[in-house]
N, C-alpha and C positions, 0 to 999 in steps of 0.2 A: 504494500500500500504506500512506502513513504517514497517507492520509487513514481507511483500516480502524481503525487504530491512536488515532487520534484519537475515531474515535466510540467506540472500546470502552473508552475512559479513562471512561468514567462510568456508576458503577453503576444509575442508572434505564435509560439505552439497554440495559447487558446483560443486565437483569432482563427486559426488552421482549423482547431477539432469543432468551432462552433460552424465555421464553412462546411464542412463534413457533414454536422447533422443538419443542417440547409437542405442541402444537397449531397446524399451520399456517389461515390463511387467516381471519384474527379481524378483527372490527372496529374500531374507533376505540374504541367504547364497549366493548366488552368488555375492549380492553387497557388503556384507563384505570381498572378496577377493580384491576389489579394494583400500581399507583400511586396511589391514594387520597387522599396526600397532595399531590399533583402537579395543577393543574388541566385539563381538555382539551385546552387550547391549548398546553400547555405539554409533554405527549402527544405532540401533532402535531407538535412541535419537534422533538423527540426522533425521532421516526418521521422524519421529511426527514432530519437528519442522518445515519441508518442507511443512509435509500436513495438521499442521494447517495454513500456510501462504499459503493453496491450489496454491501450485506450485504443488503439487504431490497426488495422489489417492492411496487406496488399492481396490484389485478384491481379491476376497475368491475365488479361482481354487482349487478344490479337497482337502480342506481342508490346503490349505496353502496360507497366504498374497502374494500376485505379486503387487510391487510399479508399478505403471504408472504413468508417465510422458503425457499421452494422455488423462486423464479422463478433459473433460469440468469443469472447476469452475464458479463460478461468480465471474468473475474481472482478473482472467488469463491472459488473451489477453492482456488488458489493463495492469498490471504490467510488461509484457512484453516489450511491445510498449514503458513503460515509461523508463524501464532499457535502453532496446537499443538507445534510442533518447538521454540519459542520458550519455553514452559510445561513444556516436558516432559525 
């Protein structure tokens, strides 16, 4: 859980997983318009650290990564649950 807590300290990754659940199943390139100032590697950083905090998944579609924000983890729910009880 403190590894959730760690990716969500930074306002570019939360801007990223709130895009996510907008709209799930975006590309690299699409999510880096949201970040503009941010380069795309620097994107893809941010993107790894989400989904090793499995807040976020990748799908291989026709040969390109699509982020999801809907793929099941173990313990998703539950760092959820604890953020929002945490916030509220």
């Amino acid at each position: 859980m403190d590894t959730a807590f760690k990716a969500l300290n930074d306002p570019g990754r939360r801007r990223l997983l709130d895009e996510l659940f907008v709209r799930d199943g975006q590309t690299l390139g699409e999510l880096c318009a949201y970040l503009p100032e941010m380069t795309r590697f620097g994107v893809m950083n941010h993107l790894g650290v989400l989904e090793q905090a499995e807040l976020i998944g990748f799908l291989n579609r026709y040969h390109n990564n699509i982020a999801d924000a809907g793929i099941p983890s173990s313990g998703t729910a539950e760092h959820f649950d604890t953020i929002e009880n945490f916030c509220t």
